[in-house]
N, C-alpha and C positions, 0 to 999 in steps of 0.2 A: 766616434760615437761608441757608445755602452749598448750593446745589444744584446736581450734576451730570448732565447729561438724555443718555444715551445716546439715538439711532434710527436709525435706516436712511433712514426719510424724513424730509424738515420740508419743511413748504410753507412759504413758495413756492419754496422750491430744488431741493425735491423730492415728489412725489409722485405713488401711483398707486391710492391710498384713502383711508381713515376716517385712518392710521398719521400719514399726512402733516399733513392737516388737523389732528388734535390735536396734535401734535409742533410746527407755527407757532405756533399759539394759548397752548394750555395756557402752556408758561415764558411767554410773554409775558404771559398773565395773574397769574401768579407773581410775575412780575417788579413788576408793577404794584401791591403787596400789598405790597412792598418788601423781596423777599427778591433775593440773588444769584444768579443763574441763568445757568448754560453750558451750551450745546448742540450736541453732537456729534454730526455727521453727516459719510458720505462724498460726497467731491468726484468724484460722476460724470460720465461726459463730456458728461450734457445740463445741468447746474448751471451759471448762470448767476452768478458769483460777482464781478461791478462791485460796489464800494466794499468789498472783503476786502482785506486786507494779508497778504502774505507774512510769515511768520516766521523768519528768517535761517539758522537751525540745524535740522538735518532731524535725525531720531532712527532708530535703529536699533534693530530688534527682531528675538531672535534665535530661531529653531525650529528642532525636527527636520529638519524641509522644506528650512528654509534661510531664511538673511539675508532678511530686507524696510525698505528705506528708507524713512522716512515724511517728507513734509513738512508744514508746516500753517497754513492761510490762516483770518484769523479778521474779528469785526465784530462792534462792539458797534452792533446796531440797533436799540436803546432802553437808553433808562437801564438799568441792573441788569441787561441780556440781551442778553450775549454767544453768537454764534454762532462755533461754529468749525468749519474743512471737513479732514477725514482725507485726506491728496493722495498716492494711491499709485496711479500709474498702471495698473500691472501687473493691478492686482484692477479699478479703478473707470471706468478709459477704455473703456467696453463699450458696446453697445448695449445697453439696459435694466439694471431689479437684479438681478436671480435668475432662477435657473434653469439656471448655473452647473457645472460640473462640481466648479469647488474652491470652491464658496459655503462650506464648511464652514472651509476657511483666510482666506476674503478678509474672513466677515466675525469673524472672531476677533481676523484680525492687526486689524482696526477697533478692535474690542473693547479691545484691550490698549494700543492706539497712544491710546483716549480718555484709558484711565486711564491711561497713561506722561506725556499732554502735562499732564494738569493736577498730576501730581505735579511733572513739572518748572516749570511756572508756580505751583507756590506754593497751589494752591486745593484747599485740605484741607477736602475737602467734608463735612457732616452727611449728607447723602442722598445718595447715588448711585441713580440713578433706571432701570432699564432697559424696554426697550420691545418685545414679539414675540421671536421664536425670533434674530432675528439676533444680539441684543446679549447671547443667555441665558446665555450664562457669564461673564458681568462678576461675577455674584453668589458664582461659583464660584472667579476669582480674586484678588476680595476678598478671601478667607478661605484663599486658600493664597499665592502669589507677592505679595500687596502686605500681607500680613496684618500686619507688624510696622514697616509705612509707617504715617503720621496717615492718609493715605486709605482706610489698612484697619479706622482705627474707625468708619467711616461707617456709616447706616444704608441697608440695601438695600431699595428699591421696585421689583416688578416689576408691569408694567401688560399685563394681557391683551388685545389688539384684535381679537382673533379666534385662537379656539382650533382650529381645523381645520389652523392653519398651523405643524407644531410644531419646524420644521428635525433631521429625524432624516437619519446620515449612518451609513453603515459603519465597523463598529469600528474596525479599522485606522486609521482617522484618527484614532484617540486616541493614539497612537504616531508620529505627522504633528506631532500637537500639541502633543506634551508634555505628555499629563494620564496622570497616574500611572495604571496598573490597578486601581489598588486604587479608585480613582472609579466602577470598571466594576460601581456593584451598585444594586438596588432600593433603594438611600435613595440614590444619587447620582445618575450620568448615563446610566445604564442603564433602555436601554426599548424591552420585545422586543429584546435582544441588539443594539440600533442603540447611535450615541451619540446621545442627545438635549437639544437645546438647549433647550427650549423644557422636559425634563423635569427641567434643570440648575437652572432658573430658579425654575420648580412649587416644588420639595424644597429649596432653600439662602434663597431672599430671606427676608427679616424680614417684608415686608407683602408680599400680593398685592392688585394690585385688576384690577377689571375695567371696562368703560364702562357697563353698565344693571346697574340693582337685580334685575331679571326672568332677565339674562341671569347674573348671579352664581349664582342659584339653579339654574336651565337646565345649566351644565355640573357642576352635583354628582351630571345624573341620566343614565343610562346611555345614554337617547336623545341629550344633549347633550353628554357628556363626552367623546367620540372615547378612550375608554381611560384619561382622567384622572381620571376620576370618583371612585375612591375615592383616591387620593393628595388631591383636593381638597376632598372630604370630612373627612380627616384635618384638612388645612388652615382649615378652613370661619373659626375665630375671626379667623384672619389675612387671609381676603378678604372686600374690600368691591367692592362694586358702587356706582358713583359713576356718575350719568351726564353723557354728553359736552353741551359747551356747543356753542353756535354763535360763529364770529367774525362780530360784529355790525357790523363795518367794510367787510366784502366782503357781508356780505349782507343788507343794508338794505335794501327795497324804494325807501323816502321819498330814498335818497343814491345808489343805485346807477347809477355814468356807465354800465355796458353795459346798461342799456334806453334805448329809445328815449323812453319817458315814466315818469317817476316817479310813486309812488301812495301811500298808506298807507291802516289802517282806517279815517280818518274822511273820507279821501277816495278812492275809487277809480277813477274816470274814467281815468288813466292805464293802469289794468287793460287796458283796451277795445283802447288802442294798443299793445300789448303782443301780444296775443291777432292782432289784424289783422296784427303784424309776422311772427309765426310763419309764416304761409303763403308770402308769396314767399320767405322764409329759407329753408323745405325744399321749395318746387315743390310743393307740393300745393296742394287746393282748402280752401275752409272746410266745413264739416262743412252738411249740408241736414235738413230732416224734423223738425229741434229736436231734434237731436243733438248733444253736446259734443263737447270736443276731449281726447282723454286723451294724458298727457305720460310719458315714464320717461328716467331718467338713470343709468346705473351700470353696473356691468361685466356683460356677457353670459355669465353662468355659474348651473348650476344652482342655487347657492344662493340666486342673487337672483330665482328663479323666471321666467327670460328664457322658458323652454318654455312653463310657464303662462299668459305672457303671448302669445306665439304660437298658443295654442291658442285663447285667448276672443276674442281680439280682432278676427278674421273676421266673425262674426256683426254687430256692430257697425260695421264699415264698409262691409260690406254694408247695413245700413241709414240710411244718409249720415252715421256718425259720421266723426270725423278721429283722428287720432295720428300725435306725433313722438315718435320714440326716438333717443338717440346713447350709446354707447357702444361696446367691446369686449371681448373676453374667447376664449370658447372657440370654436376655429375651426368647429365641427358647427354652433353657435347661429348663429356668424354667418352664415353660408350659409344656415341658414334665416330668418332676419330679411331678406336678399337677396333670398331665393324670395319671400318675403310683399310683400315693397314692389314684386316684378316682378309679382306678382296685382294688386296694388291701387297703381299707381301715384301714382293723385292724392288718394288716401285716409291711405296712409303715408308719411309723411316720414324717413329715416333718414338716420344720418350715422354712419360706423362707426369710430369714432376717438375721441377729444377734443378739444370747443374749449368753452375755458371762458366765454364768452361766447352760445354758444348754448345749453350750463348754463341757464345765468341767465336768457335769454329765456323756456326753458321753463317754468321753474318760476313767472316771470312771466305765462307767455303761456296754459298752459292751464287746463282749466276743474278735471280730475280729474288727480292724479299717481297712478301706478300703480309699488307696491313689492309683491310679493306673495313677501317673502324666506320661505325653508324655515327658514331661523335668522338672524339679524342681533344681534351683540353690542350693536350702539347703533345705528346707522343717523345720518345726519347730510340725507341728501334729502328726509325726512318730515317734520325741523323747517325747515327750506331753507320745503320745499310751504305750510308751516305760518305762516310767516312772510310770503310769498308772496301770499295769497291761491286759493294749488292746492290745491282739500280733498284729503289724501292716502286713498290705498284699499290698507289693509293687511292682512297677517296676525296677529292676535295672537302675537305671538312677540318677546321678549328687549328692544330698546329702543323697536321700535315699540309696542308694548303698554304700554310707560310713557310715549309719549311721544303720544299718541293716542287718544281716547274717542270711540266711537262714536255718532252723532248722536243713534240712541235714547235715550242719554239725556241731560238736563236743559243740560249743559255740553259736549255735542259737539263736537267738531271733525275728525271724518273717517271713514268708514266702514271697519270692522274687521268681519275674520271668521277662520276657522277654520282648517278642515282644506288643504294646500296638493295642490289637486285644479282640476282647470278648471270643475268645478262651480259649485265653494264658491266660485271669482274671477269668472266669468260670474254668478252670483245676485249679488255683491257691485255687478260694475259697474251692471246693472241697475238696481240700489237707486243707483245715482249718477246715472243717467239720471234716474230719478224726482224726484231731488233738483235734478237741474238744471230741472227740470220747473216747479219752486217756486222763484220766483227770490226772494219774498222771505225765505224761510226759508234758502234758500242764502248769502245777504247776510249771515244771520246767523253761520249757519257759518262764513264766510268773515273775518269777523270777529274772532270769539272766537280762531279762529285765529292771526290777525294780532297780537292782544294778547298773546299767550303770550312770557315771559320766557325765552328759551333762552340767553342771554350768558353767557361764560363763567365772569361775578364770580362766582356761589354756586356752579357748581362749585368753581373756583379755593379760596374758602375753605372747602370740605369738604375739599379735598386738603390743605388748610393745616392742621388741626386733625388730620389720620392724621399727617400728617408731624408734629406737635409731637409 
């Protein structure tokens, strides 16, 4: 198959989530299956684009708003997968992606500039694939302005990565943009009187899918659906729940250059130096009393349960445990993860940023990784934990609940609980302390864990068999 991959991110050129991480992987996995694959992404000013080539001819795309030039830098970095970069300064030379006053033009004119470059290169794609609210009216101008191009018989896939984020913009930009009024109604791009991209996407693609089986089911119900819930409903034959793979190239324990020792399940000694390196990395002590080291990675916002985790986590380092944290996100959280590392200096480690290297050490170096999301579409740090040797300690909720069994039973590998309350995460860590308690039962945990298949082949070929 010809496949066209819209997104907003691709790792490693870009990212600042789950979006990025599947957007490198996935076509790549695609690719490797031996299908044709293109992937279009914006050339923002932090993209790092050595070994792209310029494309000679720039293109012009024309709207209400007014003329946008586009140019376009591409790269085939494997067989069959083709990368290519959207280069419009105007929209993309920014400090970060969004949040934008004209995100609703910057990422449209994308939109149109993906599917204008591969009509003019010739690649009359079967699938056109789009990705979250930025790319969501690709599916809408499939079927209107390219409808009676070979690219307008393609099949449209749109892949949900997280439904909270659904890009609603004020009407008037429909008239910015050139989408007729008559699009302004409950079966189009109308939602609550905004435009909605992400609601463009919902109502016109041929497939939806989403990243967990759990979380597919999760947004048909009111607690989940942020207002989508009965459109998805409607939808229900046409979404699947496919869950995300891991790239098994960057996250190998047995290959991975950024630890300092290598490990795997049949041998883990390397563990040990991993765990010891943590400490002078963040200036803290090791943990006293026979108390573990608990670790967490990911952006500081309520949905990843960052408050839940400032709330239990005192108790425990008050009684000689350790933890590192590194991320960012909402400026309230961060300040208080600040306050907590100024209470317990040699107890918390934090780093308020990214580096994807101290990533890796964590997920290497501690004993417990700690996700305690309110919702999570797939989660990608708890097969990371999993892979790692870090038993992860989660919420039952959307892909950790499929990707996670809790030690009580027979085939555990991580401690799951409930309601997202600082109770219900204090009784959990608890039960990990305990667990660390038991090193040989932990070993085993640690193990089973370690074994688990999360590469991206059998996703890849579930996606292969929707897309036939």
């Amino acid at each position: 198959m010809r496949i066209l991959f819209l997104s907003s991110e691709v790792g490693p050129y870009s990212k600042s989530g789950g979006l990025g991480d599947v957007s490198g992987a996935l076509p790549s996995a695609l690719a490797a299956l031996g299908h044709e694959v293109r992937v279009v992404t914006p050339l923002y000013r932090s993209v790092k684009a050595a070994g792209f080539v310029a494309e000679p001819q720039p293109l012009t795309l024309s709207f209400p708003f007014g003329e946008v030039e586009v140019r376009f830098t591409k790269a085939m970095v494997e067989p069959r997968y083709t990368v290519v970069l959207v280069d419009v300064p105007a929209f993309f030379d920014r400090p970060g992606y969004y949040g934008f006053a004209d995100d609703a033009r910057r990422f449209t004119a994308f939109t149109l500039a993906s599917l204008s470059w591969a009509q003019r290169d010739g690649f009359d794609a079967d699938v056109v694939w789009c990705n979250d609210w930025p790319t969501g009216l690709g599916p809408l101008a499939l079927k209107s302005g390219y409808s009676h191009t070979p690219l307008g018989r393609a099949k449209t896939v749109f892949t949900i990565h997280n439904l909270a984020y659904m890009g609603n913009f004020p009407a008037p930009e429909m008239e910015a943009l050139g989408i007729p009024w008559s699009r302004f109604t409950i079966d189009g791009v109308e939602f609550y009187q905004q435009l909605g991209f992400l609601k463009a996407a919902l109502r016109l693609s041929d497939v939806l899918t989403t990243v967990s089986p759990t979380y597919a089911a999760e947004i048909q119900t009111k607690e989940g659906g942020v207002g989508f819930e009965g459109l998805l409903r409607t939808r229900a034959a046409q979404l699947h729940g496919i869950l995300n793979g891991v790239d098994v190239r960057e996250w190998n324990p047995a290959t991975d250059v950024l630890l300092p020792a290598r490990f795997s399940a049949s041998e883990l000694s390397g563990r040990a130096v991993c765990r010891d390196a943590l400490f002078p990395a963040f200036g803290i002590d090791p943990p006293v009393n026979g108390m573990p080291v608990f670790g967490a990675v990911g952006r500081m916002v309520g949905q990843k349960g960052a408050d839940l985790m400032q709330a239990a986590l005192p108790r425990f380092l008050e009684r000689g445990g350790a933890a590192v944290v590194l991320g960012s996100g909402e400026p309230d959280l961060e300040r208080s993860w600040r306050s907590l590392h100024a209470r317990f200096p040699r107890r918390l480690g934090l780093h308020i940023g990214f580096d994807n290297a101290l990533a890796h050490l964590i997920e290497a170096g501690c004993d417990f990784f700690l996700m305690p999301s309110r919702f999570e579409p797939c989660g990608l740090n708890q097969m990371y934990s999993l892979l790692y040797g870090a038993v992860p300690v989660v919420r039952a909720v959307g892909g950790l609940q499929d990707t996670v069994r809790d030690v009580s039973e027979p085939d555990g590998t991580g401690i799951v609980f409930g309601p997202p309350t600082e109770e219900a995460l204090t009784k959990a860590m608890m039960r990990a302390v305990d667990l660390f308690h038991d090193e040989a039962r932990l070993r085993q945990v640690q193990v089973r864990g370690m074994s688990q298949d999360f590469s991206w082949g059998a996703a890849a070929r579930k996606y292969e068999a929707l897309l036939r």
